[in-house]
C-alpha positions as CSV (number, residue, x, y, z in Angstrom):
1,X,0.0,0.0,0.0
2,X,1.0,3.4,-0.9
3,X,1.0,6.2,1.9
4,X,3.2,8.9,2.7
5,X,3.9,11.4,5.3
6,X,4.9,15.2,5.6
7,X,7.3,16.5,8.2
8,X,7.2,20.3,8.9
9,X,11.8,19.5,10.6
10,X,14.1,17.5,9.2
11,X,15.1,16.4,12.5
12,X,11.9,14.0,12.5
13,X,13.2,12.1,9.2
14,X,13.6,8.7,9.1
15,X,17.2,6.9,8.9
16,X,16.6,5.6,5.2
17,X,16.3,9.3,4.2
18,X,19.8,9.9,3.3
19,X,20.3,6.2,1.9
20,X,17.2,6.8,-0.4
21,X,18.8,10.2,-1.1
22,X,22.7,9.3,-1.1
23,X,22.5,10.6,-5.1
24,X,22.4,14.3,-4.4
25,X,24.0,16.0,-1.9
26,X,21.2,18.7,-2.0
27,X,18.9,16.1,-0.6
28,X,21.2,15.0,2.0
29,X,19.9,15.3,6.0
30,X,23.0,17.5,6.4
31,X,22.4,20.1,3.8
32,X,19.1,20.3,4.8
33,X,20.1,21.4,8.2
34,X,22.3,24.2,6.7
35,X,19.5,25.6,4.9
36,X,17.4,25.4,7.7
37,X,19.1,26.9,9.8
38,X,20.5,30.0,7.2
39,X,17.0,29.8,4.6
40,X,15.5,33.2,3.2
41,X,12.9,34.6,5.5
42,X,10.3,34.0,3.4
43,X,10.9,30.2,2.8
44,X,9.0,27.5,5.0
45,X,10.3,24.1,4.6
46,X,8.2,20.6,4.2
47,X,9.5,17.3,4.0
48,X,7.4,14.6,2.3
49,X,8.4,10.8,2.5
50,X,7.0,8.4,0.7
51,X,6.1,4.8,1.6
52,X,4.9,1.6,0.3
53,X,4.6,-0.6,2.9
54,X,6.9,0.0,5.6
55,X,9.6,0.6,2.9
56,X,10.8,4.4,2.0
57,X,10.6,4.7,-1.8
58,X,10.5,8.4,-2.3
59,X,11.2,11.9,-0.5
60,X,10.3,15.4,-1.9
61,X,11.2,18.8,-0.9
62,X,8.3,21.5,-1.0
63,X,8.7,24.7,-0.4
64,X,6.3,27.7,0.8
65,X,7.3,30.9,-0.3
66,X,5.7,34.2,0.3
67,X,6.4,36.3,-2.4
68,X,5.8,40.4,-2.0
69,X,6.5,42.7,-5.0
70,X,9.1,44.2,-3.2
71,X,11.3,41.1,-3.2
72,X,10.0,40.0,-6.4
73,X,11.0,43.1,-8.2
74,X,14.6,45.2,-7.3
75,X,14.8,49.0,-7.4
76,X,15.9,49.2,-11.4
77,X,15.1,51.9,-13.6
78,X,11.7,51.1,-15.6
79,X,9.7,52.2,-18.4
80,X,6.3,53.1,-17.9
81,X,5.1,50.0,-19.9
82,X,7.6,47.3,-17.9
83,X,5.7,48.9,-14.7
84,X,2.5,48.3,-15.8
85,X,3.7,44.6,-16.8
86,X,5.4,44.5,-13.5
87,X,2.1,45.4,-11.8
88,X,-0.3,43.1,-13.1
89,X,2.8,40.0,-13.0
90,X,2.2,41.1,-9.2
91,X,-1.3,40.5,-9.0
92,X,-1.0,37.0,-10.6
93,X,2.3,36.1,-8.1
94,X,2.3,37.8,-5.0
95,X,1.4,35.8,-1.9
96,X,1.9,32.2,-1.2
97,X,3.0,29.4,-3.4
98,X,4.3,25.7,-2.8
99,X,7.5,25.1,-4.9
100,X,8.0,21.3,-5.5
101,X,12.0,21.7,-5.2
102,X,14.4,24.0,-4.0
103,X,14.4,27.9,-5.3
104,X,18.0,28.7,-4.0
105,X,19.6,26.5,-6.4
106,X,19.2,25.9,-10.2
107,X,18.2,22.5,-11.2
108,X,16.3,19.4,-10.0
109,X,17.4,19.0,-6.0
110,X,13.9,18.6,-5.1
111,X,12.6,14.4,-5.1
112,X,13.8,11.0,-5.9
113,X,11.8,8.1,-6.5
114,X,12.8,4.3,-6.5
115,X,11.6,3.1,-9.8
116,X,11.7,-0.4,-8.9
117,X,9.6,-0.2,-6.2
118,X,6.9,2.4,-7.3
119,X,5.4,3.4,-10.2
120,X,6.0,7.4,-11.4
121,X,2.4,7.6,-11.3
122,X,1.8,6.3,-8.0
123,X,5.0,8.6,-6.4
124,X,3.1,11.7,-8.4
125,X,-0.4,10.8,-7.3
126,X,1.1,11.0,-3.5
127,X,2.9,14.0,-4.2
128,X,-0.4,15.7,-5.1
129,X,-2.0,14.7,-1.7
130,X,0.6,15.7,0.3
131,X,0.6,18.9,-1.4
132,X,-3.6,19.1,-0.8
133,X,-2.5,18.2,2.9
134,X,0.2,21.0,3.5
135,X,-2.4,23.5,1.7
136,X,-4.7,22.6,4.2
137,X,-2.4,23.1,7.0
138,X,-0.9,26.5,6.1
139,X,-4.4,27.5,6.0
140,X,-5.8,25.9,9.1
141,X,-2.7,26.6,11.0
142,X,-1.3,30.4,9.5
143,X,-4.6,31.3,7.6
144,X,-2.6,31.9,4.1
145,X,-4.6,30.8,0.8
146,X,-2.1,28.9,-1.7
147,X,-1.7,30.8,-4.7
148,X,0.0,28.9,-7.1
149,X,1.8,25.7,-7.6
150,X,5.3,24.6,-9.1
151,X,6.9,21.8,-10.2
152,X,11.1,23.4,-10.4
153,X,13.9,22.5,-13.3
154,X,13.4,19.5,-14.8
155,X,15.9,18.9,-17.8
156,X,13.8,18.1,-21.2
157,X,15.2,14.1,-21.2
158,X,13.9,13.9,-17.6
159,X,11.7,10.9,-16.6
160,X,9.0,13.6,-15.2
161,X,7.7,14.5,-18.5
162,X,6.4,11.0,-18.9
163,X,3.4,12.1,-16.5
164,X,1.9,14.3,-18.9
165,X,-1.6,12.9,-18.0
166,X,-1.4,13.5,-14.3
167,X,0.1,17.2,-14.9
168,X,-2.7,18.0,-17.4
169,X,-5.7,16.2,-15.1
170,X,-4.0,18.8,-12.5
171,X,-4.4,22.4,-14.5
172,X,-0.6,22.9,-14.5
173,X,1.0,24.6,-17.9
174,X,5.1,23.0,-18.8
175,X,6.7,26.1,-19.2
176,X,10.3,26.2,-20.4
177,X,12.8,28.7,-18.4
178,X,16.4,29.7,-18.9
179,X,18.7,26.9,-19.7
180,X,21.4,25.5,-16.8
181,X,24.8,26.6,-18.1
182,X,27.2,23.1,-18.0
183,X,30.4,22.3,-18.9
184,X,31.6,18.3,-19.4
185,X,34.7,18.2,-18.3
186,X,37.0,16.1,-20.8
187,X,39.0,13.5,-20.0
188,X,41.8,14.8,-21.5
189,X,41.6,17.8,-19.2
190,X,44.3,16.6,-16.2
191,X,45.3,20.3,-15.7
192,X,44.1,23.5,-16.3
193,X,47.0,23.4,-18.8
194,X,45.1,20.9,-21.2
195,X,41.9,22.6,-20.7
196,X,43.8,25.7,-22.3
197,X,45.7,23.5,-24.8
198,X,41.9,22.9,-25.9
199,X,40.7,26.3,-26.3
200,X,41.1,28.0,-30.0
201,X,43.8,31.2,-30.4
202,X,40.9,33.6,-29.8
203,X,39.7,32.5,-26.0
204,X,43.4,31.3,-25.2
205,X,44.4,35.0,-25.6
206,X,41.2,36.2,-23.6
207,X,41.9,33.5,-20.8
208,X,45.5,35.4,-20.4
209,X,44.6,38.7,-20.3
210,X,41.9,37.9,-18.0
211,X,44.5,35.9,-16.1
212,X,47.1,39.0,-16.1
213,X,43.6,41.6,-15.1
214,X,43.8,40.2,-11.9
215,X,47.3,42.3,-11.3
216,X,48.1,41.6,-7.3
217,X,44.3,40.1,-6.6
218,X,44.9,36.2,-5.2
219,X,41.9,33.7,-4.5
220,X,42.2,32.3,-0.9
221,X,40.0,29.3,0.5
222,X,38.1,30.8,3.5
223,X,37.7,28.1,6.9
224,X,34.6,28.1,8.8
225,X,36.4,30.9,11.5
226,X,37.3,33.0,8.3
227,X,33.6,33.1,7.0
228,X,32.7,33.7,10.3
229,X,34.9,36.7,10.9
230,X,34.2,38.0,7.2
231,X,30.2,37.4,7.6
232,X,29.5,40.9,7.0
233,X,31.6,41.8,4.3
234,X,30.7,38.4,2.1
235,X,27.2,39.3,2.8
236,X,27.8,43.1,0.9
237,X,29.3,41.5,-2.1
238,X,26.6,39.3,-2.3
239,X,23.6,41.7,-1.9
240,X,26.3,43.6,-4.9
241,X,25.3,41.0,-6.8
242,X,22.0,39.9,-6.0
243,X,20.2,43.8,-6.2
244,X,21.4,43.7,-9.9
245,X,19.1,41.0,-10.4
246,X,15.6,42.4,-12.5
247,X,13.5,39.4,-10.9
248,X,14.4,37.3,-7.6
249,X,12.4,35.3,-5.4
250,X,14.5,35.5,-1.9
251,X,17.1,37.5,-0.2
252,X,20.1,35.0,1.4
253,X,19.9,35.7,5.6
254,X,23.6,36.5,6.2
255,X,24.7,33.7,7.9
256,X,23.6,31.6,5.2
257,X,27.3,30.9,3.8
258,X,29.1,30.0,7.5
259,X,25.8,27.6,7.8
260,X,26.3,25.4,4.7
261,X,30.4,25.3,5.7
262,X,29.5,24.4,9.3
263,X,27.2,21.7,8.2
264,X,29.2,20.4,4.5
265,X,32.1,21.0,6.1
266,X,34.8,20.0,2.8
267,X,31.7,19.8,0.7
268,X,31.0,23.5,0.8
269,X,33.7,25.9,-0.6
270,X,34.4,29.3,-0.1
271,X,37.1,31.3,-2.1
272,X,37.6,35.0,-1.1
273,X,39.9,37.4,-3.4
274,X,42.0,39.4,-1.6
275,X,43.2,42.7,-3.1
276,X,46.1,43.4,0.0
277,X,44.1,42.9,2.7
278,X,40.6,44.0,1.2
279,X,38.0,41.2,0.6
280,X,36.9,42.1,-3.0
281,X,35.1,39.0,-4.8
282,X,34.2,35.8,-3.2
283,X,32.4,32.4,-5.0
284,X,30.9,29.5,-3.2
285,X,31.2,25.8,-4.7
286,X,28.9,22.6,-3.4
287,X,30.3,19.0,-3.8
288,X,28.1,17.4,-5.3
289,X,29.8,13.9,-5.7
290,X,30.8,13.9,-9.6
291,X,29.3,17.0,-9.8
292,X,30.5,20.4,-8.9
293,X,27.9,22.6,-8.1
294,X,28.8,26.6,-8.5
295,X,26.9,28.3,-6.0
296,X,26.4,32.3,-4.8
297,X,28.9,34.6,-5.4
298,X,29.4,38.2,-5.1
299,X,32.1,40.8,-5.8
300,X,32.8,44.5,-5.6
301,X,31.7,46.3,-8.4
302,X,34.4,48.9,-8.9
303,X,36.8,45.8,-9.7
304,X,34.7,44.1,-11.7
305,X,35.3,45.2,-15.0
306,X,39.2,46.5,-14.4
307,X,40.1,43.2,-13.2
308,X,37.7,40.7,-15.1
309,X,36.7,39.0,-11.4
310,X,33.6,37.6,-12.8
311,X,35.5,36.2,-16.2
312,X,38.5,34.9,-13.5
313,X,35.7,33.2,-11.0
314,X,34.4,31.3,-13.7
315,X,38.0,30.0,-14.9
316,X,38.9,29.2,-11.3
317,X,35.8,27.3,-10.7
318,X,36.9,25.2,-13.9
319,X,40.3,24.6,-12.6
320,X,38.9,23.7,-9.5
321,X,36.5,21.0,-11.3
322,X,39.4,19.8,-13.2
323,X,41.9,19.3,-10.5
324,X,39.7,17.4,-8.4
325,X,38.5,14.8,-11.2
326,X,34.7,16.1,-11.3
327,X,33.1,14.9,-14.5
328,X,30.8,18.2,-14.6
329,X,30.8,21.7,-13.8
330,X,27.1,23.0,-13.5
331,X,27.2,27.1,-14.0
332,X,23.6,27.3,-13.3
333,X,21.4,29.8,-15.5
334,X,22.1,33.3,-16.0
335,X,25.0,35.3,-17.6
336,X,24.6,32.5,-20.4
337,X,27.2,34.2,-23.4
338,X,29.8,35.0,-21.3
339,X,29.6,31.4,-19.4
340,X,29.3,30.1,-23.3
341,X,32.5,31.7,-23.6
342,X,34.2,29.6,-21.1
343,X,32.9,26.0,-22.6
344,X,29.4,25.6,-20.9
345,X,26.5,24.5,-22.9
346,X,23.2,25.6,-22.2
347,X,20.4,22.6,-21.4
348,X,17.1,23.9,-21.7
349,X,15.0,23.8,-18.6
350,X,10.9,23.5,-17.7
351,X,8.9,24.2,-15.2
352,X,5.3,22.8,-14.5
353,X,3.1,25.5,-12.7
354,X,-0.4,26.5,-12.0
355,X,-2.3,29.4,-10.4
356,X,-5.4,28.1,-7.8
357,X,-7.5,30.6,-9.5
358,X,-9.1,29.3,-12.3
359,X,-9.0,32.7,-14.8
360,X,-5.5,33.4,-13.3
361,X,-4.3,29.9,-14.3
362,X,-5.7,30.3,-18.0
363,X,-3.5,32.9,-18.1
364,X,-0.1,31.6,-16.0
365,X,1.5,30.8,-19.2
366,X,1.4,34.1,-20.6
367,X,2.4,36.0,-17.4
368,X,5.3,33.5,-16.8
369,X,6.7,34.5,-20.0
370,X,6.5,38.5,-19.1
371,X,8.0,37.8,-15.9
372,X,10.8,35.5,-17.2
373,X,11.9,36.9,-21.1
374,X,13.6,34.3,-23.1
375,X,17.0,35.9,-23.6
376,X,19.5,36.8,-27.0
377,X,22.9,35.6,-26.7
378,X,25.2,34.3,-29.0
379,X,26.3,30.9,-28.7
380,X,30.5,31.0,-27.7
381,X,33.0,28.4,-29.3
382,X,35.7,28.5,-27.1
383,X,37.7,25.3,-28.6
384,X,39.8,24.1,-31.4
């Protein structure tokens, strides 16, 4: 028999959690700790487990997120036409939604399902009673209405898609977003040396005078007691970053990076670029078994630009992946060309959504689109 159960703390989970979930670090007991303990203010967490018969088969990660048009939308300059859009994208978002997955990362770190033991549609079916059962909580409990409903980042080869019955019986729209920016790393690629040996006369010459834009600015690993001590000035490079953005859905709390090292310990990463003694640029990797995961980062705008620090992050998360065997680098979305540029190939991504109002949901498709523009770039070819 098929049954499941949602937990409100990971603390409560069973054992066979993390041995269901050993795939994906993101899943793991542990990283759900950090996140708990350092997650946006206006996330609440919900753990769903999935049984048949006394055996664990499946776990999800749902999300509820409150989402306020002042979060939603930063303080960029507008026309008067993108503030009308913005406006009525408001009326259709704002308020409470339940996000199948996890918002502060790109990509699919949201279920798993054993196959073997469980049909797809039996794990979805239980999905979609948990999620009936966590709607009905937040309202008995908080007295918040669910808005809307999303399914996050499923790649277009994913096994999901094969549930297209039980999505349409269930009103929501597949709605593609911005691609995840990854790089394969070859196997011919034993030192950042090869990796450069690969790349064609063009990007070898803009690799070394990115390399030489650096000047006296050197990438140090930060320990737990370093991110501790530089909490506050990680956290302004970050919010550098992260105001910049035209749409967002959270704001990171600012112990959210000493959280994830505490709890990941050599699974979490933290690279600060020191200019002297000034803290100008940091990125954050995850270890993600043979995977590496690039994460936040966040830099000081008046050396961006002289000193390339974005271009240089992005090559030092390469050599990173490539000294330590990992057979992927996973950019995430955003800043696609200039990513391109370094070897990443974009994999489109979807998303399966609906709105709990019936005229708003007709619509979701259409908004969704306004709110999330598909992008020019030009496609970069880096190598020989």
């Amino acid at each position: 028999m098929i049954h499941f159960k949602v937990y409100k703390s990971f603390d409560n989970l069973p054992d066979s959690w993390n041995t269901v979930a050993e795939h994906d670090v993101f899943l793991q007991t542990n990283y759900l700790q950090a996140l708990y303990a350092a997650s946006p203010n206006n996330i609440q967490w919900f753990y769903v487990v999935v049984f048949k018969g006394d055996d664990l088969v499946g776990v999800v990660i749902v999300q509820r997120v409150q989402l306020y048009v002042k979060d939603i939308f930063r303080q960029t300059q507008v026309s008067c036409l993108k503030t009308f859009i913005r406006n009525q994208v408001s009326k259709v978002l704002k308020g409470n939604i339940l996000v199948v997955g996890n918002l502060t990362h790109t990509g699919q770190h949201g279920l798993f399902v054993n196959l073997e033991s469980i049909s797809q549609t039996e794990f979805f079916e239980a999905i979609f009673s948990a999620l009936s059962d966590i709607k009905s909580d937040i309202k008995r409990s908080q007295n918040k209405t669910i808005r809307a409903i999303m399914f996050k980042d499923y790649f277009e080869n994913d096994s999901i898609h094969k549930n297209k019955t039980i999505f349409d019986s269930e009103k929501l729209h597949k709605v593609y977003v911005q691609p995840n920016m990854i790089l394969p790393v070859k196997a011919n690629w034993l030192s950042m040396e090869d990796y450069i040996s690969d790349l064609n006369k063009k990007y070898r010459d803009r690799y070394k005078r990115a390399r030489k834009k650096l000047n006296s600015i050197k990438p140090v690993e930060l320990g737990l007691e370093d991110i501790k001590n530089h909490s506050e000035e990680l956290y302004s490079l970050y919010l550098n970053v992260s105001k910049n953005a035209k749409f967002n859905t959270f704001i990171l709390p600012q112990n959210h990076f000493y959280s994830l090292k505490l709890h990941l310990k050599d699974n979490f990463k933290v690279y600060g670029y020191y200019l002297k003694d000034k803290l100008v640029g940091f990125y954050t990797l995850i270890l993600n078994n043979s995977t590496l995961e690039t994460y936040f980062l966040g830099y000081d705008e008046a050396h961006q630009y002289p000193n390339q620090l974005y271009l240089n992050m992005l090559y030092d998360m390469l050599r990173f992946g490539i000294e330590n065997k990992f057979k992927t680098v996973v950019y995430a979305r955003t800043a696609m060309e200039i990513k391109s540029s370094v070897g990443a190939k974009a994999k489109p991504m979807v998303v399966y959504m609906k709105h709990t109002n019936l005229f708003l949901n007709a619509i979701l498709k259409l908004v969704f689109k306004l709110m999330n523009p598909s992008q020019a770039w030009e496609v970069r070819h880096p190598f020989k």
